[in-house]
C-alpha positions in Angstrom: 1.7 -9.8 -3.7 -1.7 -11.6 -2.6 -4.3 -8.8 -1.4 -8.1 -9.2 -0.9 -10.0 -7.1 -3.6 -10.9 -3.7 -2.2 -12.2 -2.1 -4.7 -15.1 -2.4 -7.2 -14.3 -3.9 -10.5 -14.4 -0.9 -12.8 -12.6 1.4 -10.5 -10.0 3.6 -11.8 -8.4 6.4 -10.4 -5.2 6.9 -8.6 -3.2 4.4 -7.0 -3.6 5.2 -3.2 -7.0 5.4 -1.4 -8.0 7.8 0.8 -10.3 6.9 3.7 -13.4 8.0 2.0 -12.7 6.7 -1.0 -15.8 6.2 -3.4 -14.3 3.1 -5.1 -14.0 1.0 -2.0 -16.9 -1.8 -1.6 -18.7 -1.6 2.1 -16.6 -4.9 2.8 -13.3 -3.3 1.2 -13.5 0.2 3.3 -13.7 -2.4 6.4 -10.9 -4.8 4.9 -8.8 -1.6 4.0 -9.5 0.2 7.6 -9.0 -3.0 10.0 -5.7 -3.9 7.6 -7.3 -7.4 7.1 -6.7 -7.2 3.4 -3.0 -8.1 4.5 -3.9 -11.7 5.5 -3.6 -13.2 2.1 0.0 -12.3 2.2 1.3 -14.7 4.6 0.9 -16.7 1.8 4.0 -15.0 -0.3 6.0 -15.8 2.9 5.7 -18.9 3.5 6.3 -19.3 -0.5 9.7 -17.6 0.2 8.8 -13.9 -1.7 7.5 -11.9 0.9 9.0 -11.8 4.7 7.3 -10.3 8.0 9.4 -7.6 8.2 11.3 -5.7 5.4 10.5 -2.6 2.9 6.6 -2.4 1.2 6.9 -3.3 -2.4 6.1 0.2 -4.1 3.9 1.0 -7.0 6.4 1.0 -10.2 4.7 4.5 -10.7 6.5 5.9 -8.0 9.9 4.4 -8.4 10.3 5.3 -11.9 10.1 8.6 -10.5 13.3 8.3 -8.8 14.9 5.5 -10.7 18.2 5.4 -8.5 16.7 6.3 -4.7 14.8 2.9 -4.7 18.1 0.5 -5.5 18.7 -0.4 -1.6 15.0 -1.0 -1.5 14.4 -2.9 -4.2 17.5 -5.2 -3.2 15.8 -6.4 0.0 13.1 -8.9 -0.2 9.5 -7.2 0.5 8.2 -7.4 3.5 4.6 -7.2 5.0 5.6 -4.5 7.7 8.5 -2.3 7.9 8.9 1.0 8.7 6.5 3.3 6.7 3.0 0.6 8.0 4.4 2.4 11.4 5.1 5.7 10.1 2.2 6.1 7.7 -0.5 3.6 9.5 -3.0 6.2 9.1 -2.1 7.1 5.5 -5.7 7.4 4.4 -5.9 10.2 6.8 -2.6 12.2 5.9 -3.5 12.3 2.2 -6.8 14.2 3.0 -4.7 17.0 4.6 -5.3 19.9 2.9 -1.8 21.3 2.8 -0.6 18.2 0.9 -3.6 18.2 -1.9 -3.2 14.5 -1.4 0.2 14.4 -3.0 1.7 11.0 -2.1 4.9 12.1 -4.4 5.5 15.3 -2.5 
C-alpha cells in the first residue's frame, strides 16, 4: 500500500499517530490531517490490489492478536475507504481520550 512519508526517518514508536504526534514532519501533520497521504493509493487500484471501497488493510500487529476475527476481512480485497475511515475519521482525536489511555487494541 503506497502512502506519502509522514513521518521523520528515525521515528519509532507505536503504530498509530495521534494528532500531536512528535514524529510527524510539518508537511506530514498536514498530509496526515487533510488525508492527502491517501492519494498515492489510487495507484494500488488501478494496479488491481487495492479498490475504492472495501476493508483497511490492518497492521499484522493487530491481527495476530486475534488470529481468527480477521479471516472475513482479510478475504476481501483492501480498500481505500470502508467503514471504519467513516467511523473513526477523527481517530487521532479518539486515541487522546483520556478514558482510553490511547489503547487502539481496547
Amino acid at each position: 500500500m503506497l502512502k506519502f512519508r509522514k513521518m521523520h526517518r528515525d521515528a519509532a514508536g507505536p503504530p498509530l499517530t495521534s494528532r500531536n504526534d512528535d514524529r510527524l514532519t510539518r508537511i506530514g501533520s498536514f498530509l496526515s490531517r487533510t488525508k492527502l497521504d491517501e492519494l498515492p493509493q489510487l495507484w494500488n487500484v488501478v494496479r488491481g490490489e487495492m479498490s475504492l471501497v472495501g476493508p483497511r488493510p490492518e497492521d499484522p500487529q493487530f491481527v495476530a492478536l486475534y488470529p481468527t476475527g480477521f479471516d472475513a476481512v482479510l478475504e476481501a480485497r483492501p480498500g481505500i475507504t470502508g467503514l471504519s475511515q467513516l467511523a473513526f475519521a477523527k481517530e487521532d482525536w479518539i486515541l487522546e481520550r483520556p478514558e482510553l489511555d490511547g489503547s487502539y487494541v481496547d
